[in-house]
C-alpha positions in Angstrom: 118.7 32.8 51.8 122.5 32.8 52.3 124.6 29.8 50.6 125.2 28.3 54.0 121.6 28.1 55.0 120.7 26.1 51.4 123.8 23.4 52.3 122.0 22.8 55.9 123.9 24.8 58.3 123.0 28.5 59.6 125.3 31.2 59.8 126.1 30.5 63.5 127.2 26.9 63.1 129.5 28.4 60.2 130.9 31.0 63.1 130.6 28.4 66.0 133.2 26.1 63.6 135.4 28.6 63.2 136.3 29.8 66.6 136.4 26.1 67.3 139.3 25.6 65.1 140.9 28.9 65.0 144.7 28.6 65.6 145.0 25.4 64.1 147.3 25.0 60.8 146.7 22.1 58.3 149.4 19.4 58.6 151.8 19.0 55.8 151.8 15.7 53.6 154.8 14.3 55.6 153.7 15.0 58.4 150.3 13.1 58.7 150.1 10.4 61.0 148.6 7.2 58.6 145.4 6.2 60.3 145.7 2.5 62.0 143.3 0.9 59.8 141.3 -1.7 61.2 141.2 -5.2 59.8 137.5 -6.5 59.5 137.0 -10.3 59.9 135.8 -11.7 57.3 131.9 -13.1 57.9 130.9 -15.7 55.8 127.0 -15.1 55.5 126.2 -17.1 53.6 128.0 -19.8 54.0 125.8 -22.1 56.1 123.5 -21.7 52.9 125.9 -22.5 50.5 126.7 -25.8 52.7 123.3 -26.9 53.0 122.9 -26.2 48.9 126.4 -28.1 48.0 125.0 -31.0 49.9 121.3 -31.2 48.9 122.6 -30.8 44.9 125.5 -33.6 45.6 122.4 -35.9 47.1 120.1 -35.1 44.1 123.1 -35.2 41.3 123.4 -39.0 39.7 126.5 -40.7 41.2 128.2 -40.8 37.8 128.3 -37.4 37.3 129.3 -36.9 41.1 132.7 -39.9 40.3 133.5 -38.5 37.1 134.5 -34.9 38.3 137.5 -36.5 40.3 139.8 -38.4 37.8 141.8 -40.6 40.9 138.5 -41.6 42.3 137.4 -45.4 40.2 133.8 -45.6 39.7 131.8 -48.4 37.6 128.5 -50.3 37.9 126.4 -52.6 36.1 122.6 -51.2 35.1 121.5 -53.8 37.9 123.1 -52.0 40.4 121.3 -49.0 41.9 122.1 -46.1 43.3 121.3 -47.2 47.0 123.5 -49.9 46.7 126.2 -47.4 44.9 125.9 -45.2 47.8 126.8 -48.0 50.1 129.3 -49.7 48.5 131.3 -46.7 48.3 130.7 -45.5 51.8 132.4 -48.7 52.9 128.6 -50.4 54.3 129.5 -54.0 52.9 131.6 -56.3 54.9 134.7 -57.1 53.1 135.3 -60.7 52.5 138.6 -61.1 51.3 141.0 -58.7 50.0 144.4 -59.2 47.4 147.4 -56.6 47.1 148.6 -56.1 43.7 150.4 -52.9 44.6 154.3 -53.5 44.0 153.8 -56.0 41.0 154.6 -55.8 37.6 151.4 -55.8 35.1 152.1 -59.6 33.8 151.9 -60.7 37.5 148.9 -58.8 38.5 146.3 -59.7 35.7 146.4 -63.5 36.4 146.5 -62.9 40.1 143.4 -60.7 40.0 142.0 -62.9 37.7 142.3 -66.0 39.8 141.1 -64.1 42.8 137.7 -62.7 41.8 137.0 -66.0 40.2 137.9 -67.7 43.7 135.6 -65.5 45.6 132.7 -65.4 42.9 133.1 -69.3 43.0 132.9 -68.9 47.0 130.2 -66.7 47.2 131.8 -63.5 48.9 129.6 -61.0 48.1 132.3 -57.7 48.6 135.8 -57.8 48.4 138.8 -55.1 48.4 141.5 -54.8 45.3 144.7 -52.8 46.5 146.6 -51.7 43.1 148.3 -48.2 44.8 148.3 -45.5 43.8 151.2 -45.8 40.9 153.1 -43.1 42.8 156.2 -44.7 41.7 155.1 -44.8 37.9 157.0 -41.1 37.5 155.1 -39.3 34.2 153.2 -41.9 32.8 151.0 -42.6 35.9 149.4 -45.1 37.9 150.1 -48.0 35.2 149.0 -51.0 37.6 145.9 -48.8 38.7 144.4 -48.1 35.0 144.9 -51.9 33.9 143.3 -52.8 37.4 140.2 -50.7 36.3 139.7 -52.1 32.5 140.2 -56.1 33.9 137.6 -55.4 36.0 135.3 -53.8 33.8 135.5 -56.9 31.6 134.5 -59.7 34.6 131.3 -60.6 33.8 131.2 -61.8 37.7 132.2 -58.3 38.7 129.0 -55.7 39.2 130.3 -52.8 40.4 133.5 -51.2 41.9 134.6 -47.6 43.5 137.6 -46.3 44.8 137.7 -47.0 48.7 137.5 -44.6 51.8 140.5 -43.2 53.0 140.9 -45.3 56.1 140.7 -48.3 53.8 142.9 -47.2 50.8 141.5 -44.5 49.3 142.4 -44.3 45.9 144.6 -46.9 46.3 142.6 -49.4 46.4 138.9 -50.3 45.4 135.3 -51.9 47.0 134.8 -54.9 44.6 130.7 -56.0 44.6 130.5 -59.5 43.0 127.4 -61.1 41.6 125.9 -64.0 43.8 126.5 -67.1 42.6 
């Protein structure tokens, strides 16, 4: 058996190859023409799974844990609240009542405002109302002052059951959906 026949090929492929490139020289280095190489595009395969997963964990997660991963988005609730009503509120589903703007004022004006104004609607019945406090973009380092304060005062309204951070269209996280307790 000759050493060509035990790599696959038989003498006569071996000869048949070599007349086919006889008169040929290598190339040099320099010389060699760089192959066009050809860009693949990327396919994302699985990324209609990883969608479907993101969202089925995010609808089985609690809503705390979901909140407390983004640090400008305002989240709080009573134990009376539940999650369905959690979901809503923060998907913007209540009708807003009445809203104030504290965004602009200094801290001493905005506690007795906001204090004055849930205690108006809870005395009024409104069931949902919106709090703008900005986004404390003009606070420089130390942050959204006005927006932190906004967050404790509220927490500490007994009237007050639950809050978060509003959509986009009506805020964002400049502003928050305010559920009161019925009177």
């Amino acid at each position: 058996m000759t050493n060509n026949e035990t790599d696959g090929q038989s003498d006569d492929e071996t000869d048949l190859f070599r007349r086919a490139i006889s008169g040929t020289k290598p190339l040099q280095a320099e010389k060699r023409a760089a192959l066009p190489s050809r860009k693949r595009t990327p396919k994302a395969r699985f990324s209609r799974a990883d969608e479907s997963d993101a969202l089925r964990a995010t609808l089985a997660a609690d809503i705390d844990t979901i909140e407390e991963s983004n640090a400008d988005h305002l989240f709080f609730h009573r134990p009376s609240v539940g999650r369905r009503t959690m979901r809503k509120l923060g998907r913007g589903r209540f009708s807003i009542q009445a809203e104030i703007d504290l965004h602009g004022m200094t801290v001493a004006e905005a506690k007795p405002r906001l204090a004055d104004f849930i205690d108006d609607c809870a005395e009024h019945g409104q069931l949902c109302v919106r709090v703008v406090h900005g986004k404390g973009l003009g606070s420089g380092h130390k942050g959204p002052v006005l927006k932190q304060r906004v967050n404790r005062w509220l927490r500490q309204r007994d009237t007050v059951l639950a809050f978060v951070s509003a959509r986009q269209v009506d805020g964002g996280t400049g502003a928050l959906y305010v559920l009161l307790e019925r009177p």
